[in-house]
Structure formats: structure tokens, C-alpha cells
C-alpha positions in Angstrom: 167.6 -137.0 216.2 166.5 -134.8 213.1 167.6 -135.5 210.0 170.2 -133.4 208.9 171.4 -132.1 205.6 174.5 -134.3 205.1 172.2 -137.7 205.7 169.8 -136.4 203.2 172.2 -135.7 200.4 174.1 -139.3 201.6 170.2 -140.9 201.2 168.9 -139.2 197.9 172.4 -139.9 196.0 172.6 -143.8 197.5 168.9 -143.7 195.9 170.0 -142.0 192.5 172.9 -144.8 192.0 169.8 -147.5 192.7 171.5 -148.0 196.1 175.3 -148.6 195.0 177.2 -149.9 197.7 174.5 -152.0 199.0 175.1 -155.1 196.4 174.2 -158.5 197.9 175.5 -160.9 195.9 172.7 -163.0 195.8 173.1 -163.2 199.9 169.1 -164.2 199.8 169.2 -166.6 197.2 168.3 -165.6 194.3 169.3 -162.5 192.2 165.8 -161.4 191.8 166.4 -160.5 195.8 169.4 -159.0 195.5 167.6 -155.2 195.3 165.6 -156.4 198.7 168.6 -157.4 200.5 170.5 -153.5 199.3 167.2 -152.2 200.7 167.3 -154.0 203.9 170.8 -153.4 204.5 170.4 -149.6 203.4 167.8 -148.7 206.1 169.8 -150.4 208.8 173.0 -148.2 207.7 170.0 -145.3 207.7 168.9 -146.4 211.5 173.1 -146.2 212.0 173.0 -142.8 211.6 170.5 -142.3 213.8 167.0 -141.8 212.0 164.2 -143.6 213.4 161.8 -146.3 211.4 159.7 -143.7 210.3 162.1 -140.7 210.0 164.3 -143.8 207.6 161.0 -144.8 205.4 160.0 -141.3 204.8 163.5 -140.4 203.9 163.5 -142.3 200.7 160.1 -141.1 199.8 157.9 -143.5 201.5 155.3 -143.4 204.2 154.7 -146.1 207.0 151.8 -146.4 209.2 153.2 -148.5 211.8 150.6 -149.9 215.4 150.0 -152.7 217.6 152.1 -155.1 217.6 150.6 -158.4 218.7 151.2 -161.0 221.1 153.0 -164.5 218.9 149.8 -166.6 219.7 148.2 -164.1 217.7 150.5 -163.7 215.0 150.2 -167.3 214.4 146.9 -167.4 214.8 146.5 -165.0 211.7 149.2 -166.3 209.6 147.1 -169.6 210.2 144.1 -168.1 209.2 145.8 -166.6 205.8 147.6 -168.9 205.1 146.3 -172.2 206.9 144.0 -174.9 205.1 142.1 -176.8 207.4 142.0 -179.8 205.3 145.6 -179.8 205.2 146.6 -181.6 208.7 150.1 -181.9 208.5 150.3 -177.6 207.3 148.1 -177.3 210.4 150.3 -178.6 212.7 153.9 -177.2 211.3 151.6 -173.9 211.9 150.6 -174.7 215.2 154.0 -176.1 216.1 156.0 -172.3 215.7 157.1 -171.1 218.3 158.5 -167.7 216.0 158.3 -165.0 213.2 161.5 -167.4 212.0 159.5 -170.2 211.7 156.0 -168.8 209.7 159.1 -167.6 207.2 160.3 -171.1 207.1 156.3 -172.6 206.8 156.0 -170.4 203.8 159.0 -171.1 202.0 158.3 -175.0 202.2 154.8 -173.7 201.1 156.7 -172.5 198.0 155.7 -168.8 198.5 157.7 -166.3 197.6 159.4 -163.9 199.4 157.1 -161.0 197.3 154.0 -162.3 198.9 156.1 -163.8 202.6 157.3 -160.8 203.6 154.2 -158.4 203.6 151.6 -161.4 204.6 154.0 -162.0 207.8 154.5 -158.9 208.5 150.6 -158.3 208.4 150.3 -160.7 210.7 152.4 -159.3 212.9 150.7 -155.8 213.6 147.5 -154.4 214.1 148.5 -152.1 211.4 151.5 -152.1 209.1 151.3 -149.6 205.7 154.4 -149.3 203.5 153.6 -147.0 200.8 154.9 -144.5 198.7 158.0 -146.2 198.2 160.3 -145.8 194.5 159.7 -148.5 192.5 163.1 -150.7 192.7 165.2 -151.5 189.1 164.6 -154.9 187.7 166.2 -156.9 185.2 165.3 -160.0 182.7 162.0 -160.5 181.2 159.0 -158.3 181.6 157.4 -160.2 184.0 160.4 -160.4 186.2 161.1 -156.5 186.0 157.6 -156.2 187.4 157.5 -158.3 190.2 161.2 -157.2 190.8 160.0 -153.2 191.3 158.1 -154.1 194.6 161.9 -155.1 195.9 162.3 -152.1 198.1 159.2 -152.5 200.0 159.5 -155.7 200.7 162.7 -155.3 202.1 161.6 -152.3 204.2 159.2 -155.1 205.5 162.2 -157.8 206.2 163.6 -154.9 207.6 161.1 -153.5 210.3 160.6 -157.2 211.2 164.0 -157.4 212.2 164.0 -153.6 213.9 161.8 -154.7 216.2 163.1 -157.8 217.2 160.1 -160.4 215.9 162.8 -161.8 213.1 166.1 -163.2 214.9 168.1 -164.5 211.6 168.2 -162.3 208.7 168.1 -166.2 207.3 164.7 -166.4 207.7 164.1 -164.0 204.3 166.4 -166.4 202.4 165.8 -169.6 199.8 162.6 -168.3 198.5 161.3 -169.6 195.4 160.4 -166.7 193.0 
């Protein structure tokens, strides 16, 4: 379905009020989340209307290069090899154990990552190929450093998102109770 002018004007004014109406009251955790969660829950009212992954990413500016989705055994496979440390038995086996996207989320929140460096890692991990770029740097609040690592909010949850799209995240629970 191609975009139409009504959607665009819909999309570029949700993106001028920093995604008003999309507020998630901390549903991921922590507040420093909240302008993922508006994301994530913006392009799935984006793919409501009928735009496609691409066609929603490149509506809001961005570009995604999107191929190959692998096979789990693989996926865990190269979240082990990230993320795995061979001296570390009992991380090894958690990691061998998974039987899901789900669980890698869980392994690296018990790993004490955050969901800045979860959500792009797994999602690397899950495709031959996945580039999110060119997306607007998200509003922040707090202390400088927070502001920064807060501005990388939309992408990463565009990532949550497409994981969900296309099925290799079952509970939106998996991006929540992230340290940050």
C-alpha cells in the first residue's frame, strides 16, 4: 500500500510533538526507556495503517537494510559467540539451554546489559544483515550522560520492534527490566 499524504502529515507531526500520544509510563522499566517503548508502539500503529517495515522506517527519516534471517541454532550460536565466555560455565549453559529470542533477552538482562547494547546485539544475531540508520536522534532528559545514551532510543526500539514484526520476539516482556 503506498504511503499516502494523510499518513505522512499523521507521521511527521507525531514526530514534531517527540511522538505525543505514544507515552509509556515507564511500561519497560525504567523512564530512560520510556522514548523506546513510544517508538516501538508508534511503528506498530505505523504497520496499522498499512505501511510495510521498510516503507514505516523510511517514513520517519530512517533507512533499514533488512536480509537473512537465520535459523535459532544459529542465532544462539552468535549471541554465544558475542556474548558467551568460555570460562564462564554456568553463562555457557543458560546460553546453550534457550530455546528463544525471549530467552537471549532474558540471559542479557541477568548479564546486567542494557537494553542500549541488548536490543541491537540480539537483533544482530538474528539476521544475516540488519542496518537501522538514519534515524532522529530521540529527546532525553537528566544529566548529560543520560541525554546521550537516551538519543539512541528510537533506534533501539525500531530494533525491539522488527524483532517482534517478524515473529522471533513472543512477549514484548522480553525488552523490559533492563538495567541502564
Amino acid at each position: 500500500m503506498p504511503m499516502t499524504p494523510e499518513v505522512q502529515k499523521w507521521i511527521d507531526e507525531t514526530l514534531r510533538d517527540d511522538l505525543s500520544g505514544f507515552e509509556s509510563d515507564m511500561d519497560w522499566g525504567s523512564c530512560q526507556y520510556d522514548t523506546a517503548k513510544a517508538m516501538y508502539d508508534f511503528y506498530f500503529a505505523m504497520r496499522a495503517k498499512g505501511l510495510t517495515m521498510v516503507e514505516a522506517v523510511k517514513a520517519i527519516g530512517g533507512d533499514l537494510r533488512l536480509s537473512g534471517q537465520r535459523p535459532f541454532d544459529k542465532i544462539r550460536d552468535e549471541f554465544a559467540d558475542q556474548r558467551g565466555d568460555e570460562e564462564d560455565d554456568d553463562l555457557m549453559t543458560a546460553i546453550t539451554a534457550t530455546t528463544s529470542v525471549d530467552d537471549l533477552f532474558e540471559i542479557a538482562r541477568e548479564q546486567a546489559m542494557d537494553l542500549w547494547m541488548a536490543a541491537p546485539m540480539i537483533a544482530d544475531c538474528c539476521f544475516v544483515t540488519i542496518e537501522i540508520s538514519d534515524i532522529p536522534a530521540s529527546p532525553g532528559f537528566g544529566p548529560i550522560l543520560n541525554v546521550a545514551v537516551q538519543s539512541e532510543n528510537y533506534t533501539v526500539g525500531l530494533y525491539c520492534a522488527i524483532l517482534k514484526d517478524v515473529g522471533l520476539v513472543s512477549d514484548e516482556e522480553s525488552f523490559s527490566g533492563f538495567d541502564t
